[in-house]
VMD Tcl script that builds the backbone (N, CA, C; Angstrom):
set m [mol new atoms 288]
animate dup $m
set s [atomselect $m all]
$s set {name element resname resid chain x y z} {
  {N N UNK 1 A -5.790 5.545 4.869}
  {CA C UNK 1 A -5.114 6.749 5.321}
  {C C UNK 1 A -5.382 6.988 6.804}
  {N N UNK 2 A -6.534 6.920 6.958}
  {CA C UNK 2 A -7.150 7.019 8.861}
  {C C UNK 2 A -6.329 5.934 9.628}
  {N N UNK 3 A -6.124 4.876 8.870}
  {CA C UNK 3 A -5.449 3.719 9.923}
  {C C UNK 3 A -3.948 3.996 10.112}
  {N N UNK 4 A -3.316 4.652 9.096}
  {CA C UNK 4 A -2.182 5.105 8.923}
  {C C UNK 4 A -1.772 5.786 9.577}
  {N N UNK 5 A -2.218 7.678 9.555}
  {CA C UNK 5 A -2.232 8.778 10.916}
  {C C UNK 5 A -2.584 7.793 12.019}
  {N N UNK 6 A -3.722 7.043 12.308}
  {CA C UNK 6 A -4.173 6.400 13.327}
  {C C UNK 6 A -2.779 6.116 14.544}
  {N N UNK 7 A -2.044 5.116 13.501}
  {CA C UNK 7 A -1.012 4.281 13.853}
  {C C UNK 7 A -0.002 5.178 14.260}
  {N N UNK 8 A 0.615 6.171 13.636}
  {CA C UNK 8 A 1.779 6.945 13.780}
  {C C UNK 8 A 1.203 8.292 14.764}
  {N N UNK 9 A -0.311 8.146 15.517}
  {CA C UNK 9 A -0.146 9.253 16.323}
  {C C UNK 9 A -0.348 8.339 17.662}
  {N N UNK 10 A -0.110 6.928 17.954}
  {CA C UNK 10 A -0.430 5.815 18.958}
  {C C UNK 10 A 0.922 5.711 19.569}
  {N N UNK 11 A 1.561 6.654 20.589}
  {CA C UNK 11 A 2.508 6.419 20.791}
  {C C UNK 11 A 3.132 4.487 21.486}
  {N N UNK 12 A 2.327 3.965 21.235}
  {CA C UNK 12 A 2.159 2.193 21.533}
  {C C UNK 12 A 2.995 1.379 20.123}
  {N N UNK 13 A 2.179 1.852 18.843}
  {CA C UNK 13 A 2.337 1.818 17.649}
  {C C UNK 13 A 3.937 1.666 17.446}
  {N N UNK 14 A 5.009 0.708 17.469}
  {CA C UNK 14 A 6.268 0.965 17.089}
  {C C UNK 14 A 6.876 0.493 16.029}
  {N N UNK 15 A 5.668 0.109 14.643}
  {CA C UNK 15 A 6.180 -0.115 13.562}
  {C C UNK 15 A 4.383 -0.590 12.816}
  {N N UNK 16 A 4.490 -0.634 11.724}
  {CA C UNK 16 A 3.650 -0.653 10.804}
  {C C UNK 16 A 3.476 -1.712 9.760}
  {N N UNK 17 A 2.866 -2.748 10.260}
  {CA C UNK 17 A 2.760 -3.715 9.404}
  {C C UNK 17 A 1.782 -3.793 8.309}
  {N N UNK 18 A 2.270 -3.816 6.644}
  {CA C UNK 18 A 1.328 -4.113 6.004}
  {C C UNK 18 A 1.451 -5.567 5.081}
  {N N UNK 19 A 0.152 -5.949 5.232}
  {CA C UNK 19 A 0.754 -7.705 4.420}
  {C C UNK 19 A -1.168 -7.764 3.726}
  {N N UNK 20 A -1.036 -8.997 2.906}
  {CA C UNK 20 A -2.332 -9.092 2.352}
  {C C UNK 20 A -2.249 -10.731 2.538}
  {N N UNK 21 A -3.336 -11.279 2.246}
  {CA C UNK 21 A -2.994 -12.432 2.322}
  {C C UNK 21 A -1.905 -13.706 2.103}
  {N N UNK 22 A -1.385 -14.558 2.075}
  {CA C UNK 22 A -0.131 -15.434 1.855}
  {C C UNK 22 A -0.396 -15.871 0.657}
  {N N UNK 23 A -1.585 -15.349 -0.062}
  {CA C UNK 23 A -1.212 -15.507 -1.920}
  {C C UNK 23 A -1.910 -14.742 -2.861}
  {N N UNK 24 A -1.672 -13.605 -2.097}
  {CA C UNK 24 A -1.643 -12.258 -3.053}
  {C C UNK 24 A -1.664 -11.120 -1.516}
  {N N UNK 25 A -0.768 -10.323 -2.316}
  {CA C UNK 25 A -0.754 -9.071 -1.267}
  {C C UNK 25 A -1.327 -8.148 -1.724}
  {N N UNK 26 A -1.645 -7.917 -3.566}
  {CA C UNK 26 A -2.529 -6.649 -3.444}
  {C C UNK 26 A -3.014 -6.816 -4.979}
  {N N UNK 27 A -4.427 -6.984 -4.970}
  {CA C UNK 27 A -5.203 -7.208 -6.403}
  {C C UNK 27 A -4.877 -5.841 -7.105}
  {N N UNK 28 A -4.332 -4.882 -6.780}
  {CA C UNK 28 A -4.689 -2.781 -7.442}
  {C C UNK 28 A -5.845 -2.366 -6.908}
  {N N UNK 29 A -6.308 -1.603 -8.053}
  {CA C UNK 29 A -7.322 -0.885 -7.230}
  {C C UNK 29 A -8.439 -1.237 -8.088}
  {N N UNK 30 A -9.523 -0.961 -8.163}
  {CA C UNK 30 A -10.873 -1.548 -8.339}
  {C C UNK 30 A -10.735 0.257 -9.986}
  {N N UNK 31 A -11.223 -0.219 -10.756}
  {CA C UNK 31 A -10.434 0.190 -12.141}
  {C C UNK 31 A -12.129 1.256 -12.322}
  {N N UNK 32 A -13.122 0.706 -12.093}
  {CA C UNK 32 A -14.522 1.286 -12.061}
  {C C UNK 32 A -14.151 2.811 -10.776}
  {N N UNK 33 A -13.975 2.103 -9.444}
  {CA C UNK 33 A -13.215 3.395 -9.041}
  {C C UNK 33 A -12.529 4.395 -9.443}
  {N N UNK 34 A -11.644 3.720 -10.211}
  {CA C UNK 34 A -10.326 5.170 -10.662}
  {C C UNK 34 A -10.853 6.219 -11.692}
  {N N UNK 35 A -12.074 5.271 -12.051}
  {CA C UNK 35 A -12.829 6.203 -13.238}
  {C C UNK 35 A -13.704 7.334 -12.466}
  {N N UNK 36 A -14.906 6.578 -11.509}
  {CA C UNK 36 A -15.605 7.728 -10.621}
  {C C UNK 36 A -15.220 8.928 -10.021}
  {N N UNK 37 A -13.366 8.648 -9.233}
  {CA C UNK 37 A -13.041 9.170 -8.539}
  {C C UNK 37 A -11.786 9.160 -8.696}
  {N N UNK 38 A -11.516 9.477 -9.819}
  {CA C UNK 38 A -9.702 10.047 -10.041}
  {C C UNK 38 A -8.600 10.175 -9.227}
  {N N UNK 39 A -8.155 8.694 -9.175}
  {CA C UNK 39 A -6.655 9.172 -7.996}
  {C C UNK 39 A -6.081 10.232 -8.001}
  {N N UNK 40 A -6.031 11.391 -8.915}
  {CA C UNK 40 A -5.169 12.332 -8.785}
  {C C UNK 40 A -5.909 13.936 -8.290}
  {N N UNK 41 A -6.954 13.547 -7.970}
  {CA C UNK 41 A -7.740 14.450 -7.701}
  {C C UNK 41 A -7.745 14.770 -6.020}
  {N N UNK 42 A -7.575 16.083 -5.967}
  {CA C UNK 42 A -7.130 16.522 -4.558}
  {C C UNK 42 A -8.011 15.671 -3.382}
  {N N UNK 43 A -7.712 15.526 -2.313}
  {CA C UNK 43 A -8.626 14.605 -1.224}
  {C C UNK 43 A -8.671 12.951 -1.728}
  {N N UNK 44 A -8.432 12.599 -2.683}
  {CA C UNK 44 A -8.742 11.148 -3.229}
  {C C UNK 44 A -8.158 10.100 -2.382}
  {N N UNK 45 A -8.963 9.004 -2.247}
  {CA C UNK 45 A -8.299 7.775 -1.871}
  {C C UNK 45 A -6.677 7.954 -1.469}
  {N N UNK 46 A -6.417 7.838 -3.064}
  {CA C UNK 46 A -5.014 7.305 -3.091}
  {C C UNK 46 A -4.036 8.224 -2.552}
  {N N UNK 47 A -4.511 10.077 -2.987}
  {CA C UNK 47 A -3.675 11.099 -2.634}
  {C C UNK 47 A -3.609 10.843 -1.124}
  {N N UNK 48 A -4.760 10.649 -0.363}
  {CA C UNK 48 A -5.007 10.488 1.123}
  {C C UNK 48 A -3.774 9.567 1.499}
  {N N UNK 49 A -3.921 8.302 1.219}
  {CA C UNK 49 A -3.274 7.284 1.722}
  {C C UNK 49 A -1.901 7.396 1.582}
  {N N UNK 50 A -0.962 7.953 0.400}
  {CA C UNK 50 A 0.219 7.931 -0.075}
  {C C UNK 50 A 0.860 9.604 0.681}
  {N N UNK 51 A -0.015 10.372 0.842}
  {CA C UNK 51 A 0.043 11.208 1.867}
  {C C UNK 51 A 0.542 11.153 3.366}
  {N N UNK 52 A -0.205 10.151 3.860}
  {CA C UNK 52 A -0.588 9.262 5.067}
  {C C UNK 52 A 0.874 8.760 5.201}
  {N N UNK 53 A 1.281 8.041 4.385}
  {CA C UNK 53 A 2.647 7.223 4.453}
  {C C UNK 53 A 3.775 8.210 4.291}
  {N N UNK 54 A 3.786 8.860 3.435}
  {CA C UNK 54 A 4.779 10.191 3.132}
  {C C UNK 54 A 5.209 10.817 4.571}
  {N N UNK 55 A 3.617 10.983 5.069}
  {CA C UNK 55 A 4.341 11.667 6.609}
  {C C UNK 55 A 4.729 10.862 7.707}
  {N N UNK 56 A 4.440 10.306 7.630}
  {CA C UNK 56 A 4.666 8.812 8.521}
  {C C UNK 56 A 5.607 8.635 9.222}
  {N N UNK 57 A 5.955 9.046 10.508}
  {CA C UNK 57 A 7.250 8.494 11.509}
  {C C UNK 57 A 7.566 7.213 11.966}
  {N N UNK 58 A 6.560 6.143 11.467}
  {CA C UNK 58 A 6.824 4.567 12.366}
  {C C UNK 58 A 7.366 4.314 11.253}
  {N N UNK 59 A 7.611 3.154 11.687}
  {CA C UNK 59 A 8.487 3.097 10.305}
  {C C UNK 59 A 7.478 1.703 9.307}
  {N N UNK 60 A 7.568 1.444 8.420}
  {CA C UNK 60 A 7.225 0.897 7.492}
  {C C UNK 60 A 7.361 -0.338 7.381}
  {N N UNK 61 A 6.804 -1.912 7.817}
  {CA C UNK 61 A 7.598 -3.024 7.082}
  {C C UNK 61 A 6.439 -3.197 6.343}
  {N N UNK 62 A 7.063 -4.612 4.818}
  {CA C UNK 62 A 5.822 -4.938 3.946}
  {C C UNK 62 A 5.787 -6.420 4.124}
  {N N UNK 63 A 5.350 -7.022 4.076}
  {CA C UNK 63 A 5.585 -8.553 4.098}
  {C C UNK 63 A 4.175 -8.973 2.797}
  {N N UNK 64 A 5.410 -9.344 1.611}
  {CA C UNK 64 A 4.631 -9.346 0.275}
  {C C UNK 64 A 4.280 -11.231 0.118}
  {N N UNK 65 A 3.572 -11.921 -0.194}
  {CA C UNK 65 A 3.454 -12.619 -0.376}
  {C C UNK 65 A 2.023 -12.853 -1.888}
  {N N UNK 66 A 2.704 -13.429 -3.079}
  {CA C UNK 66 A 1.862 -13.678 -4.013}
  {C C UNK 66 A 2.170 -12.004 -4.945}
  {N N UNK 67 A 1.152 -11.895 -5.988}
  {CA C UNK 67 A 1.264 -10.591 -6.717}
  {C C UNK 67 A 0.897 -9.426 -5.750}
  {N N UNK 68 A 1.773 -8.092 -6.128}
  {CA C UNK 68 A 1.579 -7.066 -5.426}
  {C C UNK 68 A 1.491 -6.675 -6.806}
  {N N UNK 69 A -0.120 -5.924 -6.848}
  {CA C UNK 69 A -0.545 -5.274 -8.693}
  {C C UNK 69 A -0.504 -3.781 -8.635}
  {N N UNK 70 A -0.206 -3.041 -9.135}
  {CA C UNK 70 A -0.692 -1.643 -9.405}
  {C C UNK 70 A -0.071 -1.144 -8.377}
  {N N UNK 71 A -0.809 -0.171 -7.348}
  {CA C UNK 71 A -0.522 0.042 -5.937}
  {C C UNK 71 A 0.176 -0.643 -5.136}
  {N N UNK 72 A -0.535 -1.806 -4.894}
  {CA C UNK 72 A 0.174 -2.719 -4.473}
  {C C UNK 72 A 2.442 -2.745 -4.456}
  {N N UNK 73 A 2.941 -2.668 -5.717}
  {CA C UNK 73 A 3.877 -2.319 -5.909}
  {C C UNK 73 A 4.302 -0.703 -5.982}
  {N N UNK 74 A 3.509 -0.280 -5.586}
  {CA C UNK 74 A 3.742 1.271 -5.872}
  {C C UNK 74 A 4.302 1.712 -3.954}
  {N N UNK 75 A 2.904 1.329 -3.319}
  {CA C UNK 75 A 3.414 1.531 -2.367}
  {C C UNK 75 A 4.518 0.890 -1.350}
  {N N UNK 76 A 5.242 -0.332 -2.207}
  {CA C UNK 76 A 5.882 -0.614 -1.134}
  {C C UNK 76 A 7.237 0.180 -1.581}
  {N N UNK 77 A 7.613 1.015 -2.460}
  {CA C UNK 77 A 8.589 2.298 -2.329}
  {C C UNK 77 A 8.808 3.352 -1.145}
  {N N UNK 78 A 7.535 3.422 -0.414}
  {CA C UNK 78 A 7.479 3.815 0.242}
  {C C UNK 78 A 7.547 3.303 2.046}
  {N N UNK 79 A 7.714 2.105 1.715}
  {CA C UNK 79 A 8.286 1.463 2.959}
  {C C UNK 79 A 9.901 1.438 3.240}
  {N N UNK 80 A 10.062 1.278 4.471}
  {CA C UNK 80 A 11.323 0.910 5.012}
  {C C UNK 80 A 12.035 -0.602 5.034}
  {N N UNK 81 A 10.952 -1.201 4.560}
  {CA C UNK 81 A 11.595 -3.096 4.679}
  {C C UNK 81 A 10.616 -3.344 4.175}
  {N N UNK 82 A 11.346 -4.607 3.171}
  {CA C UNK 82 A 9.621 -5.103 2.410}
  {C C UNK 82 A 11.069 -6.589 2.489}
  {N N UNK 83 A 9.561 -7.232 2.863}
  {CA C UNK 83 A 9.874 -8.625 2.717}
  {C C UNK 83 A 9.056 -9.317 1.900}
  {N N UNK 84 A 10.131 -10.231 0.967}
  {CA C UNK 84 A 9.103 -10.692 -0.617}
  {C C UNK 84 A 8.948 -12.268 0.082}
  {N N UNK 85 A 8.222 -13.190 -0.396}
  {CA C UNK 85 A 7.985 -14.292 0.130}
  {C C UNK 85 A 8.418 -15.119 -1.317}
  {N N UNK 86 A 8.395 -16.037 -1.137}
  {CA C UNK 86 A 8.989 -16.873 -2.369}
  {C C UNK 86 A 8.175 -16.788 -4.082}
  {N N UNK 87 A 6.801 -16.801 -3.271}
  {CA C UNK 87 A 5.533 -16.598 -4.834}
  {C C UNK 87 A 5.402 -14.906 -4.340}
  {N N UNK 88 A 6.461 -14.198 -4.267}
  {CA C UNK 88 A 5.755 -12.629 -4.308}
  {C C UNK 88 A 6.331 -12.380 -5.889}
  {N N UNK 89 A 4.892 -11.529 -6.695}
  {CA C UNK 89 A 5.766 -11.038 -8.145}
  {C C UNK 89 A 5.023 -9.773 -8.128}
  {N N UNK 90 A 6.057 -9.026 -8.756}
  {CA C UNK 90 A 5.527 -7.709 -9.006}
  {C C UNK 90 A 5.362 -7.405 -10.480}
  {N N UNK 91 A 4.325 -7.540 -11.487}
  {CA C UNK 91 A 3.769 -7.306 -12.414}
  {C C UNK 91 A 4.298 -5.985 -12.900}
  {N N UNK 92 A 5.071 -5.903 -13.831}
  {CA C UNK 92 A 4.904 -4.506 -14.604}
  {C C UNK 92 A 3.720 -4.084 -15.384}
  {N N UNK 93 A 2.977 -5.313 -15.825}
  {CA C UNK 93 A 1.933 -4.604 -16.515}
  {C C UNK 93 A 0.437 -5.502 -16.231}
  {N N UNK 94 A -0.191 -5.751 -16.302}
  {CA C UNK 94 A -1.220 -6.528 -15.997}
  {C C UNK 94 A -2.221 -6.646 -17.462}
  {N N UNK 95 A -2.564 -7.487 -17.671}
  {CA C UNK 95 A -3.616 -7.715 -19.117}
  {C C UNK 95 A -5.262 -7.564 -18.177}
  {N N UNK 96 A -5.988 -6.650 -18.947}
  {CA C UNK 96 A -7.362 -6.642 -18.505}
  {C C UNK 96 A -7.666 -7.067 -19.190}
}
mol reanalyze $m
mol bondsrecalc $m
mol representation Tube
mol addrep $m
């Protein structure tokens, strides 16, 4: 979320790149976390970050490569351009 405001108050900043590595762009979120600290709980991680993007004036690209899990696919709704790479998959459900 800090890198986010960070970016969109840098008048330098003229777009927003998010990518994860070239074979996986986003494992979710760490599942022991979501238990400690409830994404839906005011101030949280996730409220922060999806906040962060919500207000967001730069604009958004995604460059997905490999699985985007959980979040991962959640937030790229919230981008302006998402680019999938050939092994990008987006999991509807994941087996723990």
């Amino acid at each position: 979320a800090d890198a986010v405001t960070g970016a969109d108050a840098d008048p330098q900043v003229r777009v927003l790149l998010l990518h994860g590595a070239p074979d996986c762009f986003c494992a979710g979120n760490d599942v022991a976390d979501f238990l400690n600290r409830p994404p839906l709980a005011e101030g949280s991680p996730s409220q922060r970050f999806f906040k962060a993007m919500l207000d967001l004036k730069t604009p958004i690209v995604a460059a997905v490569g490999g699985p985007a899990v959980g979040i991962g696919t959640t937030m790229l709704l919230h981008c302006d351009l998402v680019y999938a790479a050939d092994n990008a998959r987006f999991p509807a459900d994941v087996a723990v």
